[in-house]
FILUMBA-392791 format. One line per 10 residues: number of its first residue (from 1); their letters; for each residue y, x, z of C-alpha. Coordinates in Angstrom, 1 decimal, always signed. Each point is the difference from the previous one (the first is absolute). Layout:
N
NUM> A> Y X Z ~ ...
This chain:
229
1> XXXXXXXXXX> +36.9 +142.3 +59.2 ~ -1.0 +2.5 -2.9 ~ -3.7 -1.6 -0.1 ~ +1.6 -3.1 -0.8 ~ +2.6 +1.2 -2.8 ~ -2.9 +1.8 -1.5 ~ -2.2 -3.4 -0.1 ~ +3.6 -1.6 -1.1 ~ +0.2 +2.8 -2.7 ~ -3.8 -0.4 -1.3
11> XXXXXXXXXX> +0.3 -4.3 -0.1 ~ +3.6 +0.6 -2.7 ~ -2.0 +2.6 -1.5 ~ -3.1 -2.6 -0.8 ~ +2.2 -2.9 -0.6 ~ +1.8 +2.3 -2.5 ~ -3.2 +0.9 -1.5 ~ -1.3 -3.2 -0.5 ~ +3.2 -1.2 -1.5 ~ -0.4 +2.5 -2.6
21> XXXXXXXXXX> -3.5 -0.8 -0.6 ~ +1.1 -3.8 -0.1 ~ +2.9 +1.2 -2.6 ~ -2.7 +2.0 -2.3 ~ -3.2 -3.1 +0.3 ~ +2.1 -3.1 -0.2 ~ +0.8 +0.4 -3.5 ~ -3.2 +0.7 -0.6 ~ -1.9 -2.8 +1.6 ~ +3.1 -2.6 -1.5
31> XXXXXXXXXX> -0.8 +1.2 -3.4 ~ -3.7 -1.4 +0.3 ~ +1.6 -3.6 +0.8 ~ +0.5 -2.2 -3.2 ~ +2.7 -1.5 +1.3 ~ +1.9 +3.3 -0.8 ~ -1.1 +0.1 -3.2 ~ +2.3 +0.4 -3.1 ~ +1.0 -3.5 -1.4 ~ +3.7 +0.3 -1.3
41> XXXXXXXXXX> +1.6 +3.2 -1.5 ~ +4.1 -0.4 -0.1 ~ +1.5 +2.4 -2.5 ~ +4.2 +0.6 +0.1 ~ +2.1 +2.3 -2.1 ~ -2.6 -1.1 -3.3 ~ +2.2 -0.6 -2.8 ~ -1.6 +1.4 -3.1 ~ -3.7 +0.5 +1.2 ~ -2.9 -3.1 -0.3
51> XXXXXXXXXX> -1.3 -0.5 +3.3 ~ -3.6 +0.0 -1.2 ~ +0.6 +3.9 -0.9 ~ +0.8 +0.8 +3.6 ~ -3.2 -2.2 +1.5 ~ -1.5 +2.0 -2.3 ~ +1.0 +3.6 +0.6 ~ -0.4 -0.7 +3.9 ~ -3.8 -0.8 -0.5 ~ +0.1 -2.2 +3.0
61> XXXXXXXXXX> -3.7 -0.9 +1.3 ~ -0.9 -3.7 +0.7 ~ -0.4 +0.7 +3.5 ~ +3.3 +2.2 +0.2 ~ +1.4 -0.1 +3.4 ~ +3.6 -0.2 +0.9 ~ -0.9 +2.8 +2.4 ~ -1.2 +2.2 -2.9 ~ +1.5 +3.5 -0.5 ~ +3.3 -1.0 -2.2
71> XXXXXXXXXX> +0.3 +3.5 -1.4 ~ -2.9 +0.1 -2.6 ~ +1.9 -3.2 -1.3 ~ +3.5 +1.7 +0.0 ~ -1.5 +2.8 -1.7 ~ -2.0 -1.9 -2.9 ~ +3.5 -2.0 -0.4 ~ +2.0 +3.0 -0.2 ~ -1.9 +1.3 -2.8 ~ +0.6 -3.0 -2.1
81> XXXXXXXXXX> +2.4 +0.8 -2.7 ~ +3.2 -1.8 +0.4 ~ +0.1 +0.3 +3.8 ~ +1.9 +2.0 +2.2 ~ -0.5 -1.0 +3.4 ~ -2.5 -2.3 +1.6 ~ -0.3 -0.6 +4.0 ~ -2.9 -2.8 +0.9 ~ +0.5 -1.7 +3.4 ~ -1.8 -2.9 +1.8
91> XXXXXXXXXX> +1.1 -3.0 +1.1 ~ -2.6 -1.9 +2.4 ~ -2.7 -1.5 -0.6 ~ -0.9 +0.8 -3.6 ~ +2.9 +0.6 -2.0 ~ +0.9 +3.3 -1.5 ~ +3.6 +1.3 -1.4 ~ +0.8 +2.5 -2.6 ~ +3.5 +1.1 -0.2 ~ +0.4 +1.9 -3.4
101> XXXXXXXXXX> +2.6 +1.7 -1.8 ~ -0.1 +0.2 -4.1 ~ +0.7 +3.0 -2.3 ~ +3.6 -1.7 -1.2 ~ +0.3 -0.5 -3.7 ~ +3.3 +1.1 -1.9 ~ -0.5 -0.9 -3.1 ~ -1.8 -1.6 -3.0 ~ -1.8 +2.0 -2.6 ~ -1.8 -0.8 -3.5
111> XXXXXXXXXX> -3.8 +0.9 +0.4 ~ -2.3 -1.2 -2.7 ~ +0.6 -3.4 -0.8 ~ +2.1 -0.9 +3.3 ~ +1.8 +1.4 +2.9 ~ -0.8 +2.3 +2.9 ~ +1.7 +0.5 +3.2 ~ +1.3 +3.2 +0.8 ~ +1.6 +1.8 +3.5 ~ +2.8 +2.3 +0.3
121> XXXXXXXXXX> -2.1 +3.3 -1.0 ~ -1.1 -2.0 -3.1 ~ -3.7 -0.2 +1.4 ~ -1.5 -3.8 -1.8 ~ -0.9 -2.0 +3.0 ~ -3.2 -2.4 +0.2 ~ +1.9 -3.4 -0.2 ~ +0.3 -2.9 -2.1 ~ +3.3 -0.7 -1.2 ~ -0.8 -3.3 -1.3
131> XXXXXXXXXX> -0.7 -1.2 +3.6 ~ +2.2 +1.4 +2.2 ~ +2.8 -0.5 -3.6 ~ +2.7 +2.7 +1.5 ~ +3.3 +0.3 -1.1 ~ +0.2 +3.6 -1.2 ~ +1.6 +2.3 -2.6 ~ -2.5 +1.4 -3.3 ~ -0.4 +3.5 +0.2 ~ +0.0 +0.8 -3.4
141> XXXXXXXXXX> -0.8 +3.5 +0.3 ~ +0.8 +3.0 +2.1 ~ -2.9 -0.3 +2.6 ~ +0.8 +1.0 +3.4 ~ +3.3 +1.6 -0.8 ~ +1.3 -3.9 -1.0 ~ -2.4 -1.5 +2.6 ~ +2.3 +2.5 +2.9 ~ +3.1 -1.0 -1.2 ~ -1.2 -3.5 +0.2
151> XXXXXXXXXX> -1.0 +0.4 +3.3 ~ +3.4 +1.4 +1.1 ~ +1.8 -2.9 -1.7 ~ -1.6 -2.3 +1.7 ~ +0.1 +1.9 +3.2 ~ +3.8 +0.9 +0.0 ~ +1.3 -2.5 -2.8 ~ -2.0 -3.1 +0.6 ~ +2.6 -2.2 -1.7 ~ +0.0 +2.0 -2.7
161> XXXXXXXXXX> -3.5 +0.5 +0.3 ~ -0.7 -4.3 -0.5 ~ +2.0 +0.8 -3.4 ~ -2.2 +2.1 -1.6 ~ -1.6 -1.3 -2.9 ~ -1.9 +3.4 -1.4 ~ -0.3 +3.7 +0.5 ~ -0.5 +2.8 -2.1 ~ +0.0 +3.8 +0.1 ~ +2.8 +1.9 -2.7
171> XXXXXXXXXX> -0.8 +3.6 +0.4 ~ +0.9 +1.0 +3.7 ~ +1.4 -3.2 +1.2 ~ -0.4 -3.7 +0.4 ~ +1.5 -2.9 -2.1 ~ +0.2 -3.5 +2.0 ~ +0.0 -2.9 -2.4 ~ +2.4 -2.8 +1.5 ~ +0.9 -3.6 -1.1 ~ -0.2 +2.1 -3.9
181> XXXXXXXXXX> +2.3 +3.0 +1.2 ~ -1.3 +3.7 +1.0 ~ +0.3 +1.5 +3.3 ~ -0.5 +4.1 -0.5 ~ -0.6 +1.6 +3.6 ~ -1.6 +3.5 +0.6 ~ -3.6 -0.2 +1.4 ~ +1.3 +0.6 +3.2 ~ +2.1 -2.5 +0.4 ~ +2.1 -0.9 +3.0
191> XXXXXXXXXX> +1.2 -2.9 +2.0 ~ +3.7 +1.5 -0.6 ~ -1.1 +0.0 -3.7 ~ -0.7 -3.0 -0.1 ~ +2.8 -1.2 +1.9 ~ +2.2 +1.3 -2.6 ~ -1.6 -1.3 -2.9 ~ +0.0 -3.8 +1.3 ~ +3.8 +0.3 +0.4 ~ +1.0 +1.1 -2.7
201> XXXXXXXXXX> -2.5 -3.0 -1.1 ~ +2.5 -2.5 +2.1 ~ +3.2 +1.1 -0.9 ~ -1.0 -0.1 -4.2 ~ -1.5 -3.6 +0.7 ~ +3.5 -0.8 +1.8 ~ +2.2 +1.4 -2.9 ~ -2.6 -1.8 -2.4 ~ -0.7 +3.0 -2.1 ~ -3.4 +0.7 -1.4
211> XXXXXXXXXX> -1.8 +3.1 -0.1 ~ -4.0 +1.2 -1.1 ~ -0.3 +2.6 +2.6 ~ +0.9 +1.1 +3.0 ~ -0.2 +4.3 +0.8 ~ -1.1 +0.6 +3.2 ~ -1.4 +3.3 -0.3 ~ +3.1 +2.2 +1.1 ~ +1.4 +0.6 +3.4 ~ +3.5 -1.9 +0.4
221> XXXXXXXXX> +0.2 -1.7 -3.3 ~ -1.9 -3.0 -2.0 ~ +0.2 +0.4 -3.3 ~ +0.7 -3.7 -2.2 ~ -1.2 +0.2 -3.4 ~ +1.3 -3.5 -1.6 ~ -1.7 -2.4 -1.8 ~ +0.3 -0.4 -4.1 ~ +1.9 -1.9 -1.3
């Protein structure tokens, strides 16, 4: 009875073993197959990016396999500027899939002759507004003080935040630019902030009374400075 447990023991033991080896080869002997090759590359989550800058930071050989090592690609996207994230899967036979995620821009800046892209810590970001044309507020100036409090609007105000026409920086605090009218918030500014400011906003639209700005800089009041006559 024991000699044949041990005999039953030693046959899992080798079909276990040669599983494993099975697990560590195959991938190795399908990579040598062209039908596994690398004929397709389907990209998701691109929005500002050109696809040929990815094929090119991936440095995919002509006889890439879909069995290849994914992680030297993930890595060599990851360091591309504008990118965040970046996952590459397979799909059978010959297709590979990138899933990426893009360094989101805030806002619009002058740079040279044109217009940069920047993020919420006012870092310029490596794409083309002309061809991915976003709808975004100009920073006019205040770097990544303006840039955060852009990123906050949009984050806790996005209705607000789709009103924006421009930013700027006056001493410690932030100046939103809206349909003509200013919008002053501290650089920290909150969702509750924001909240009040918009209301106040409503109920001056309602009693059809104009104002230039609206104060939103002090805790439990917004401050209405009119406009000229």
């Amino acid at each position: 009875m024991a000699g044949r447990r041990l005999k039953l023991a030693w046959k899992l033991l080798g079909v276990a073993a040669a599983a494993l080896l099975l697990w560590v080869a195959l991938p190795q002997l399908l990579r040598r197959l062209a039908f596994f090759r690398v004929r397709r590359v389907e990209i998701s989550g691109l929005q500002y990016l050109a696809p040929s800058k990815l094929m090119a930071a991936m440095q995919l050989a002509p006889a890439a396999s879909v069995f290849d090592d994914p992680r030297p690609l993930e890595r060599r996207l990851r360091a591309l500027p504008g990118v965040t994230a970046a996952n590459v899967g397979r799909r059978m036979p010959g297709t590979l899939t990138l899933s990426l995620d893009e360094a989101a821009p805030v806002a619009l800046t002058p740079r040279g002759q044109g217009l940069a892209l920047v993020d919420a810590n006012g870092k310029l970001l490596p794409f083309d507004p002309s061809a991915s044309a976003p709808d975004l507020p100009i920073l006019i100036g205040g770097g990544a003080l303006v840039a955060g409090a852009l990123g906050r609007a949009r984050d806790q105000g996005p209705a607000l935040f789709a009103r924006i026409d421009a930013a700027w920086r006056v001493g410690p605090d932030v100046v939103f630019e809206v349909a003509g009218r200013r919008f002053w918030f501290g650089p920290k500014l909150t969702a509750e902030d924001i909240r009040a400011v918009t209301a106040v906003e409503q109920t001056l639209a309602r009693q059809g009374r104009q104002f230039q700005e609206l104060d939103g800089r002090f805790a439990g009041q917004v401050i209405v400075r009119w406009s000229r006559a």
